[in-house]
N, C-alpha and C positions, 0 to 999 in steps of 0.2 A: 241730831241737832235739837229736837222738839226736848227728849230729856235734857238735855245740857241746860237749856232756859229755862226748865223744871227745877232743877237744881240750883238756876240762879235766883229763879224767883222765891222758892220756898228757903233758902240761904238766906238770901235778904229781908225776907219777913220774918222770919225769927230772929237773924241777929236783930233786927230794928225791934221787935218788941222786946226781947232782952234786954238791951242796952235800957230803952227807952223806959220802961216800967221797973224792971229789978234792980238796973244797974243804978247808978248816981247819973241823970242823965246830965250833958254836956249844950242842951238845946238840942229839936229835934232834926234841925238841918244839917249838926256835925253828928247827931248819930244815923240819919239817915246815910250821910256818905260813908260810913265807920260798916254799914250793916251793905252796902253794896259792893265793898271791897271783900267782903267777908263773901258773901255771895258770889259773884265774881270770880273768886278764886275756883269756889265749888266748881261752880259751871263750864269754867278754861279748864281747869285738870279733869272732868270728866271727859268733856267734849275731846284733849288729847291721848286720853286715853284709849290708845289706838295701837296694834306693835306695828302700823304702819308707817308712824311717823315717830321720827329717830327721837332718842333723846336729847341732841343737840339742838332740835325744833324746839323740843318739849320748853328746854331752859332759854331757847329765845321766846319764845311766848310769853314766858312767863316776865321775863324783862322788859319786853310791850306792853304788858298790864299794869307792873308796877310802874312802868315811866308815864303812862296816860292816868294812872289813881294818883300820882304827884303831881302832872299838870294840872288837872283838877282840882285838885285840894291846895296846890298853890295860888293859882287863880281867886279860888271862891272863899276861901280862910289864908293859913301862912301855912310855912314850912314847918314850922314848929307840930302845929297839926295834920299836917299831912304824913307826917312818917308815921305816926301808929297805925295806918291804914297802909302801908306797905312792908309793916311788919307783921299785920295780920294776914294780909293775903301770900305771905311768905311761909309764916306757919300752918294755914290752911291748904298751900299748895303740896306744902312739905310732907302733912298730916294725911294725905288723901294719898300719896304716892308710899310715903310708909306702910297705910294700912294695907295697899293691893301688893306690895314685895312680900305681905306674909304667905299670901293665897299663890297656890301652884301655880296660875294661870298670870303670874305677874300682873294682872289686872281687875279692878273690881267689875267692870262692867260683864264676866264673862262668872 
């Protein structure tokens, strides 16, 4: 659990300086939430990265994160902006689960 929140927090501040300084920033309150999603993601696919819990967990999780990153960003901005925050933590959950199907162990954490 302690690494999972490592990987959220160190997720989140990088995406937030990225976004923030390199990128074309958007104000820092929508790339702050852009860079939590990004994190986020990190930290829910590590933390499931488990072969104890099934894959059908896996993909409900990950549907509880996007649906609370879109309550959120529909609440605090619109819809309009809240989907590219659940297309990043889509990509990022995607991209983490990609890289550990290379490695023998089906998992990065091992």
């Amino acid at each position: 659990m302690i690494r999972a929140l490592l990987y959220f927090a160190i997720g989140t501040l990088a995406s937030f300086l990225f976004q923030y300084f390199l990128l074309e920033s958007q104000g820092w309150a929508l790339d702050l939430y852009y860079a939590v999603a990004f994190g986020s993601a990190w930290g829910i696919a590590y933390y499931l990265d488990t072969p104890e819990i099934s894959l059908s967990k896996k993909l409900g999780f990950s549907f509880i994160g996007m649906g609370i990153l879109a309550g959120i960003g529909i609440l605090i901005f619109n819809l309009e902006l809240a989907v590219p925050s659940i297309i990043k933590f889509s990509m990022v959950f995607v991209a983490y689960y990609l890289l550990a199907s290379f490695k023998g162990s089906k998992s990065l954490r091992r």
